[in-house]
ZABAMAR-95950 format. One line per 5 residues: their letters; for each residue x, y, z of C-alpha. Coordinates in pm, 1 decimal, always signed. Layout:
N
A = X/Y/Z | ...
This chain:
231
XXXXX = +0.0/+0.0/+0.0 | +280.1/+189.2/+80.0 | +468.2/+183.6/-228.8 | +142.3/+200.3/-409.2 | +99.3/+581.9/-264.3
XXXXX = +478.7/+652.9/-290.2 | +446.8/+540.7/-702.9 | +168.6/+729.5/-748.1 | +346.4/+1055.9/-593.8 | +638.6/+998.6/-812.9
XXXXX = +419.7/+962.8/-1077.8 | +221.9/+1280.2/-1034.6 | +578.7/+1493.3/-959.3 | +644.8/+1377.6/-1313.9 | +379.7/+1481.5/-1440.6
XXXXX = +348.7/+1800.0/-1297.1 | +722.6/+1872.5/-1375.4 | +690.1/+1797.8/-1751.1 | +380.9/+2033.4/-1725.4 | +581.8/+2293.6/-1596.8
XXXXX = +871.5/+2222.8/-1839.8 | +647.3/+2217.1/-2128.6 | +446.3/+2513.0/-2039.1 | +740.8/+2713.8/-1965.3 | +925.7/+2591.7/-2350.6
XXXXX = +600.4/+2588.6/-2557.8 | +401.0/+2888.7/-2381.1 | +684.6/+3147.4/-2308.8 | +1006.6/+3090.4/-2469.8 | +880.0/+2969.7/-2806.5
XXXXX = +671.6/+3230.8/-2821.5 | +932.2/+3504.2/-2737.1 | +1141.0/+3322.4/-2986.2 | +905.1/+3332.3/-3281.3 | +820.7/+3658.3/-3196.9
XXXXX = +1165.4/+3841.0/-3189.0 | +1229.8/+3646.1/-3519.1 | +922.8/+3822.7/-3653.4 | +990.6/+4106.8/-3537.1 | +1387.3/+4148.5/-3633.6
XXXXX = +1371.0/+3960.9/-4010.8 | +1002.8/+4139.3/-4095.0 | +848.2/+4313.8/-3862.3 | +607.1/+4451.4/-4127.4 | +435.8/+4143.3/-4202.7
XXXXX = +435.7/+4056.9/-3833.9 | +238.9/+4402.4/-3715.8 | -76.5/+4293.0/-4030.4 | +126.3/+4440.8/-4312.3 | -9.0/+4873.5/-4174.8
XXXXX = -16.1/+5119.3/-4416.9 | +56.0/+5476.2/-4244.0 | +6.1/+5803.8/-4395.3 | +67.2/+6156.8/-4215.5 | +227.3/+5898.1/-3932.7
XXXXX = -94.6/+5756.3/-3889.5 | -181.9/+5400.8/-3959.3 | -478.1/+5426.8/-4245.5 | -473.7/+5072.0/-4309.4 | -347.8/+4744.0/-4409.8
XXXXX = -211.3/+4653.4/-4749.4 | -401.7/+4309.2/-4755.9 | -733.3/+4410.9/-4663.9 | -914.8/+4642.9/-4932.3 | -1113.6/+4978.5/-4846.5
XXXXX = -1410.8/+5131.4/-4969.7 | -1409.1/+5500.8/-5082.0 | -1772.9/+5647.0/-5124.9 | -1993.1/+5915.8/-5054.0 | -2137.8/+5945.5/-4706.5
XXXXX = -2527.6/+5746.4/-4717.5 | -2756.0/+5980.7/-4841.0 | -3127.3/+5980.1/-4715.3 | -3349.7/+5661.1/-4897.5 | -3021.7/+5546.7/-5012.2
XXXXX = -2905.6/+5135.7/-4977.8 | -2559.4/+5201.4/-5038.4 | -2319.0/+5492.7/-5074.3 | -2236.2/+5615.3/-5404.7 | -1898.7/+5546.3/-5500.3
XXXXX = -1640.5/+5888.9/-5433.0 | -1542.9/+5940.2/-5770.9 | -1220.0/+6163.6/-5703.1 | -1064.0/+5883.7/-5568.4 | -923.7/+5531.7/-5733.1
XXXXX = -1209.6/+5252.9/-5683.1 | -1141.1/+4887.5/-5561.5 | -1351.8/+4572.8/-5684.9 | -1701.2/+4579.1/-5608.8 | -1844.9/+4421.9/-5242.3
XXXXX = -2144.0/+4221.2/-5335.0 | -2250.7/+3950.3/-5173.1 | -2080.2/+4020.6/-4799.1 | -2390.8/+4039.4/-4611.7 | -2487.9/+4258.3/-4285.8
XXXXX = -2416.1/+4166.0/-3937.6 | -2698.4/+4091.9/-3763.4 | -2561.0/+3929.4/-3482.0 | -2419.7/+4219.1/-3237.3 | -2575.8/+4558.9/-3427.4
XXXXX = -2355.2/+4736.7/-3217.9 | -2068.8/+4729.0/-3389.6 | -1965.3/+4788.4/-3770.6 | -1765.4/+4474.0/-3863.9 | -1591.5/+4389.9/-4166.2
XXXXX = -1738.1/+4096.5/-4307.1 | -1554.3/+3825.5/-4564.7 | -1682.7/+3627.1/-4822.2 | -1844.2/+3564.4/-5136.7 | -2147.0/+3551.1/-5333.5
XXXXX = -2089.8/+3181.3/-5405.8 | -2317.4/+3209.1/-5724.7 | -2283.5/+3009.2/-6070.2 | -2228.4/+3214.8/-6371.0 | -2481.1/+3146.6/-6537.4
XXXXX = -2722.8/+3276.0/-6192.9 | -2977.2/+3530.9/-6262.1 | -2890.1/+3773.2/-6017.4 | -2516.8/+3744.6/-6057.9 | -2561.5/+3832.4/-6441.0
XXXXX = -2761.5/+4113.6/-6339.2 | -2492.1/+4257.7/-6128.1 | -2226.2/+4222.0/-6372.1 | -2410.1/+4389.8/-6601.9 | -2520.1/+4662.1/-6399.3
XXXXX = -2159.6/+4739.1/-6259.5 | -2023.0/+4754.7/-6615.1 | -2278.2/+4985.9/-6705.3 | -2182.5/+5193.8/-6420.9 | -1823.1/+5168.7/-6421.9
XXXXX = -1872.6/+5266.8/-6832.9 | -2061.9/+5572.6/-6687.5 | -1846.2/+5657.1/-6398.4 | -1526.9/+5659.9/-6576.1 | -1597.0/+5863.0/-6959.1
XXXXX = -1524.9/+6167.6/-6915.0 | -1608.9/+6443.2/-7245.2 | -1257.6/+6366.7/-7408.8 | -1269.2/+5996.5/-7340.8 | -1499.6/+5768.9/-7340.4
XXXXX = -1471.4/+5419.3/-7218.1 | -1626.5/+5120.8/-7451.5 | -1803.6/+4830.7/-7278.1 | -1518.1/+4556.5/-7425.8 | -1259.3/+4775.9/-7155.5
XXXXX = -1382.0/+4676.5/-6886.1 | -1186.9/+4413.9/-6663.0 | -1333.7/+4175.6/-6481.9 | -1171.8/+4267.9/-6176.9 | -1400.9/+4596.7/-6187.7
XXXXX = -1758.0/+4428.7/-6265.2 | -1657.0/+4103.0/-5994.3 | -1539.2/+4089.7/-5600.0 | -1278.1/+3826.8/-5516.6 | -1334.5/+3514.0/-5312.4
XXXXX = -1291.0/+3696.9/-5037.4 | -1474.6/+4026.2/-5071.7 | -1166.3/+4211.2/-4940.3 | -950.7/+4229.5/-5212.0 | -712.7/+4542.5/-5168.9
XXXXX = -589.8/+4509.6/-5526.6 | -705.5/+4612.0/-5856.3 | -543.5/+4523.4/-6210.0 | -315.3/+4759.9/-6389.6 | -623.4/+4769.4/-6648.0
XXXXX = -898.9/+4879.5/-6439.3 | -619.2/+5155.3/-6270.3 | -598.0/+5258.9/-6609.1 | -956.8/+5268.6/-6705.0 | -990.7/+5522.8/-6391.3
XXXXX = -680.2/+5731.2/-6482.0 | -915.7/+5988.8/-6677.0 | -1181.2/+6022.3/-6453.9 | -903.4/+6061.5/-6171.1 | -732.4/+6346.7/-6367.8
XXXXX = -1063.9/+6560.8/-6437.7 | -1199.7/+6494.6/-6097.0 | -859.8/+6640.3/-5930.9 | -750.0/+6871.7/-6158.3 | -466.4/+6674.6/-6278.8
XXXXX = -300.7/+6630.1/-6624.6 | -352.1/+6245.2/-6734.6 | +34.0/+6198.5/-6783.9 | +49.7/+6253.5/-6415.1 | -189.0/+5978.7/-6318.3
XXXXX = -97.7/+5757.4/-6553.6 | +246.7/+5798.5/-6432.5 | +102.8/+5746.3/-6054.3 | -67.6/+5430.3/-6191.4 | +265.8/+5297.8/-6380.3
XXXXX = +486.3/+5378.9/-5999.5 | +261.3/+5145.7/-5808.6 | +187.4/+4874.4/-6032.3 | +381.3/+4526.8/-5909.1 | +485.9/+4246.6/-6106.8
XXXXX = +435.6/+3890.6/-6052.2 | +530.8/+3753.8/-5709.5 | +907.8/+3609.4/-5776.6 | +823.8/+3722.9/-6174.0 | +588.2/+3388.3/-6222.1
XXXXX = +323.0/+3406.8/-5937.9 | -4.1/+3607.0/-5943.8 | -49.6/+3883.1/-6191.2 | +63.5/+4244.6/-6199.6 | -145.3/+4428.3/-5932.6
XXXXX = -212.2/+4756.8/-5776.6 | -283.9/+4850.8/-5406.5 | -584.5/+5108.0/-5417.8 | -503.9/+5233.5/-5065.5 | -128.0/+5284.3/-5186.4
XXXXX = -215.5/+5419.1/-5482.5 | -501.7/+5676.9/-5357.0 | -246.4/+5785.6/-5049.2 | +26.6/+5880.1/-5358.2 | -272.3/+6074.7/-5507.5
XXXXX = -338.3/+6315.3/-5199.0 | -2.6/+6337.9/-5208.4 | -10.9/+6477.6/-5534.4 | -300.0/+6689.3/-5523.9 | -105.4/+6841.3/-5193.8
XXXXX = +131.0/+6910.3/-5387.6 | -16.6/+7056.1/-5698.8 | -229.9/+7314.3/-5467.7 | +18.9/+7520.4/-5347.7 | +138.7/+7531.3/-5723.5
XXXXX = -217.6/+7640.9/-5815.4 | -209.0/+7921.2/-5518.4 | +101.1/+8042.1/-5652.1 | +31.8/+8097.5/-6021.8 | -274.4/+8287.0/-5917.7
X = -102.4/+8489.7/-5676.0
């Protein structure tokens, strides 16, 4: 009986020692470990990839924004703010209906076939719009220039990048709207398009948050150059 208790005691220090051991390994120094790593090789990534602008953080690069008006009265949605570069379109994300309390950002698709009634009817609709949005009186933009990318959301609903053709299917509309020449957008356009990942993954993409940050950067600077010629 004696040894029966004594064994079990052993058994339990064990235990409780490889607990501590473990705990201490798995749940503090690998941690600590990973997280210096992180931190020292690409502390970017590690910190969700922020985008900051006047030393404020405005975003991240791998989640995509919205820009539009602010909700007018009898309105569903926003109209889209047309001085600014638009991402892919948002269908399909749903409202939260769970806790109305807070605004969340909600992921996903519209998980419809392509040959769905409603889907077609949004396609069509958005190119129709985007067609619309984007001629301006010296240009006008035919139906067979629109990309897919600007008529359809991604898988996820959040995608923060655009193709270098729907950038420069804006890059008109963008000029006008901001009193810029179209040389200097397209130029904006050309300076924050990237190439394939390791120059065979993915296609070339644009980051509408980067890109619209570089144009009120632009338009910051072109106003005191306005000032100053009528001066």
């Amino acid at each position: 009986m004696n040894n029966s208790v004594v064994n079990t005691a052993r058994l339990l220090g064990a235990g409780l020692r490889a607990l501590l051991v473990l705990t201490v390994l798995t749940g503090v120094i690998y941690p600590l470990a990973v997280t210096g790593v992180a931190q020292t090789v690409f502390s970017d990534k590690a910190n969700g990839s922020e985008i900051k602008a006047d030393g404020k953080v405005v975003g991240s690069s791998l989640i995509g924004q919205s820009y539009n008006l602010p909700l007018k009265k009898g309105q569903e949605t926003p109209a889209p703010d047309l001085k600014w570069f638009q991402g892919r379109p948002q269908n399909g994300l749903g409202g939260n209906s769970v806790n109305t309390r807070y605004k969340l950002i909600l992921s996903g698709a519209t998980n419809r076939s392509a040959d769905n009634k409603d889907l077609i009817a949004w396609v069509t609709a958005a190119k129709a719009a985007v067609v619309k949005d984007n001629s301006t009186p010296d240009h006008t933009v035919r139906p067979s220039e629109v990309p897919a990318d600007a008529v359809t959301s991604s898988g996820s609903g959040l995608d923060p990048d655009i193709s270098p053709a729907y950038a420069d299917l804006q890059v008109h509309r963008i000029a006008e709207k901001n009193g810029l020449t179209v040389a200097q957008v397209q130029k904006l356009v050309a300076d924050h398009t990237d190439g394939r990942t390791l120059g065979f993954i993915g296609e070339p993409r644009v980051n509408v948050l980067e890109l619209n940050i570089a144009l009120k950067e632009l338009k910051a600077l072109k106003e005191p150059e306005a000032l100053g010629a009528g001066s």
